[in-house]
C-alpha positions in Angstrom: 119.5 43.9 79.7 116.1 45.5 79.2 113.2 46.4 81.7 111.1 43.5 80.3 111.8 40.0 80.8 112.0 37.9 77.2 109.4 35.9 75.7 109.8 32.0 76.3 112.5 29.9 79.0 114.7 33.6 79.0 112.4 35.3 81.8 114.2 37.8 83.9 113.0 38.6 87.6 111.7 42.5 88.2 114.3 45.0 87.7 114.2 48.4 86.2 117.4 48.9 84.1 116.8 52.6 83.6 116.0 53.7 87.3 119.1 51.7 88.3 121.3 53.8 85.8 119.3 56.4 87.2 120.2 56.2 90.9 124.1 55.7 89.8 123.9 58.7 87.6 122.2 60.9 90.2 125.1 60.0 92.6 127.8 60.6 90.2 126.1 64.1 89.5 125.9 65.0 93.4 127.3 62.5 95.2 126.9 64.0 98.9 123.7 64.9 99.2 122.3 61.6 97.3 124.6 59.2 99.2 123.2 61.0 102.6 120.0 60.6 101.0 120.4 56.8 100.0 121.7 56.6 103.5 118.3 57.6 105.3 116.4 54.7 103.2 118.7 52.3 103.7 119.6 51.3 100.3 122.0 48.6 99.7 124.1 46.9 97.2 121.2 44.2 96.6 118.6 46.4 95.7 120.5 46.2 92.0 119.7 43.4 90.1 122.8 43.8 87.9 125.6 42.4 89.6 127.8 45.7 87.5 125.7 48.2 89.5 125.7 46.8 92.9 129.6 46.9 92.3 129.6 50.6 91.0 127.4 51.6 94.2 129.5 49.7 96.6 132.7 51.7 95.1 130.6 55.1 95.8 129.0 54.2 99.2 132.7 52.7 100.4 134.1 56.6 99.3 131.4 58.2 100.5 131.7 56.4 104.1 135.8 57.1 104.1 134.7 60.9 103.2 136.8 60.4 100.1 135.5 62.7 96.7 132.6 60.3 94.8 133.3 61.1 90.8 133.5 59.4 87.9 137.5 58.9 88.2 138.0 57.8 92.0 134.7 55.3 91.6 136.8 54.3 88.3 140.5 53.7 90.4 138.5 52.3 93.4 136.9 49.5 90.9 140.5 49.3 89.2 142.2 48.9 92.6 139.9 46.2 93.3 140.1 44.5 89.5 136.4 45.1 89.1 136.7 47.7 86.1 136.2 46.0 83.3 133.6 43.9 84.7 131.8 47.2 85.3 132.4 48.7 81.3 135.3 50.6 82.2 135.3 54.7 82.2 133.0 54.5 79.2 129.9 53.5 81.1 131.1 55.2 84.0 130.5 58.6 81.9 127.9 57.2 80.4 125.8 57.3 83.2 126.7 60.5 84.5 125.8 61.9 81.5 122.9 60.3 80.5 121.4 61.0 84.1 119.4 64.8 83.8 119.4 65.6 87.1 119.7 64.7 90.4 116.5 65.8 91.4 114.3 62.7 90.6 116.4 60.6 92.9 113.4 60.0 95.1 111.2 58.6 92.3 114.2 56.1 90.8 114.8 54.6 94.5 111.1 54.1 94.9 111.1 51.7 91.8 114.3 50.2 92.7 112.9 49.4 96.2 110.0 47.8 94.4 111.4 45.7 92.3 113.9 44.4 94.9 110.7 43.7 96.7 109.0 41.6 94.1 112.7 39.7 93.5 112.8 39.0 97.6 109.5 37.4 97.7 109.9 35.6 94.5 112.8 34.0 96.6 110.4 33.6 99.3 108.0 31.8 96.8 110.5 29.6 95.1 112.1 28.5 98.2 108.0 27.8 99.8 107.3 25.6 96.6 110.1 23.8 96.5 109.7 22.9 100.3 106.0 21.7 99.6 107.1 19.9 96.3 109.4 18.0 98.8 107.1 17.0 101.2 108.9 18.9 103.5 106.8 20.4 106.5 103.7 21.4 107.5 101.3 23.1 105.7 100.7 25.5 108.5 104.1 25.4 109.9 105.0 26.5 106.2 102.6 29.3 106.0 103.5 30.5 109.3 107.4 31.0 108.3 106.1 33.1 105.1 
């Protein structure tokens, strides 16, 4: 998947690939103090567009919680344990993102765009869900603007 949604029918919502690879990679390469960090703002599973990273986050956030060691093998036999490895791309793109990740340090700035774009996916929803209500007939049109 790429940053940019394809030409014609094959449009993607927002996402940011790279700052999602970025946030996992940041937590593989110091899991405590990110995960605290990730904590503070809230972020969860949902704020990952691809379904692979929400899983790999979940498997890091549920360690994390326990106060069980966050690396690249006990996220990898927590996904195995729960069948989920392969669907993930196995310890290959486990590694891969520890190790394409710099640092740690830009953390901040990757969470910022991930918030954002789960933003603009949450009130496409919004939208969608609004038009196809009006393209129904259904409701009001102030009752409809007042639940936005």
């Amino acid at each position: 998947m790429s940053d940019e949604s394809k030409g014609g029918g094959d449009r993607l919502p927002p996402f940011s690939e790279a700052a999602e690879r970025s946030v996992l990679g940041c937590i593989l390469l110091d899991p405590v103090v990110v995960l605290n960090g990730l904590a503070e703002r809230r972020l969860e599973a949902d704020w990952f567009y691809d379904l692979r990273h929400q899983l790999i986050y979940q498997a890091a956030r549920t360690l994390h919680d326990a106060q069980k060691p966050v690396d690249t093998i006990s996220v990898q036999l927590w996904l195995k344990d729960g069948g989920h490895l392969d669907e993930v791309g196995g310890v290959a793109y486990l590694n891969e993102l520890q190790d394409t990740t710099p640092s740690a340090l830009n953390v901040g700035h990757y969470v910022e765009v991930l918030k954002e774009k789960f933003l603009l996916r949450r009130l496409l929803q919004i939208c969608t869900h609004a038009a196809g209500r009006l393209l129904n007939g259904e409701g009001e049109a102030e009752a409809l603007l007042l639940e936005l």
